[in-house]
C-alpha positions, -999 to 999 in steps of 0.1 A, spaced: 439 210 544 427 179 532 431 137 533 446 122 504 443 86 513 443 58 539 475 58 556 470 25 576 443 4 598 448 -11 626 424 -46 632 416 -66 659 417 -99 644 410 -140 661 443 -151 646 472 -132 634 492 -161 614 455 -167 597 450 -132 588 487 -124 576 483 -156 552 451 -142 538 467 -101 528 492 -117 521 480 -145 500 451 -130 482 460 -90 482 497 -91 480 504 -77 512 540 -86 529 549 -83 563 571 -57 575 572 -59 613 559 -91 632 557 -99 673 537 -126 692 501 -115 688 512 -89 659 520 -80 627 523 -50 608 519 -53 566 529 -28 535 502 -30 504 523 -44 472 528 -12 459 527 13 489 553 30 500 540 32 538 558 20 567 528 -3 567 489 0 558 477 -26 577 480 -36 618 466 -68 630 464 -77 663 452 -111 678 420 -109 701 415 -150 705 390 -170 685 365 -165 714 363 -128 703 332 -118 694 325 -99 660 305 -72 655 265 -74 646 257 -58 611 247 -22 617 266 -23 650 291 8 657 324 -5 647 345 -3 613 322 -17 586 353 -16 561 386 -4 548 391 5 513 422 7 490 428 14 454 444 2 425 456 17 394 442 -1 366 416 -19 358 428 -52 348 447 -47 385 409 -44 395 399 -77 370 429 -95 387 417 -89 426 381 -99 415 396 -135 398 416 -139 433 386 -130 456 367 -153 440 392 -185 442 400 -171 477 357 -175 487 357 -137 498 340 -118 473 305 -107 488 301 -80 464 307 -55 428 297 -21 419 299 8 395 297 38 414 301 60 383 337 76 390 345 40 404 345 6 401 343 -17 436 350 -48 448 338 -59 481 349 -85 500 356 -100 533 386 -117 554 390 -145 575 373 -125 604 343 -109 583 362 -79 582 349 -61 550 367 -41 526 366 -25 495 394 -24 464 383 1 436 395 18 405 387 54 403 380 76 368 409 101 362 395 134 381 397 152 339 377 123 328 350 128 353 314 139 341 289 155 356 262 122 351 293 105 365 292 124 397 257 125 401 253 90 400 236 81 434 225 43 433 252 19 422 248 -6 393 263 -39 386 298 -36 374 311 -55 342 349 -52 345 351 -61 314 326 -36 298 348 -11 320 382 -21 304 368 -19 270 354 16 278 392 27 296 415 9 284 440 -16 303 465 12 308 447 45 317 459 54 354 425 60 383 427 87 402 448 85 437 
């Protein structure tokens, strides 16, 4: 047996209708269920019931200290790299880009939403395009997206 992928998170956020416009807004997320306090949202190109759960806590919530036990992020995927290219362009615009790396079999953005949740949106190396020096790769380097698209291509599929 095995995981294949994030089915859905559930967060705790200060303000639903200021989270909802954020996914939705800057990763393409739509809403697929919403009650006072809640919503539930489906990824642009998921087909999930939903991926994401947000659930209002008040703006007096407290967030969670660096280090602290907690979530420290989500990640998703996406298939291409311009897809990738794209996200980065709207992270930046959207202030919420905190990070970039190449991992070897992937490429990462990291950023963060209107709560300081983190999370991650990658493109990962076709599983038969994988080397070894790819996989043993153990500190991450800078990642030029556009080095990465020359190298793959704009239509070579990651892997899921």
């Amino acid at each position: 047996m095995g995981i294949r992928r994030l089915n859905h998170a559930v967060l705790y956020v200060r303000d639903v209708a200021r989270s909802v416009a954020f996914y939705r807004d800057v990763l393409g997320f739509r809403v697929t269920t919403e009650f006072p306090g809640a919503a539930f949202l489906r990824a642009a190109d998921s087909d999930n019931d939903h991926d994401l759960g947000l659930f209002q806590v008040g703006m007096e919530a407290a967030g969670q200290a660096p280090g602290a036990v907690g979530l420290y992020h989500l990640a998703w995927s996406v298939q291409t790299l311009p897809e990738l290219a794209e996200f980065r362009r709207t992270l930046v615009a959207a202030g919420s880009l905190v990070g970039q790396s190449d991992h070897g079999v992937s490429k990462s953005l990291y950023a963060k939403d209107p709560d300081g949740v983190e999370f991650e949106v990658s493109w990962f190396v076709p599983r038969d395009q994988v080397t070894a020096e790819m996989e043993q790769s153990s500190a991450p380097r800078p990642l030029d997206i556009d080095a990465e698209i020359a190298r793959w291509g704009t239509d070579v599929i990651g892997a899921v």
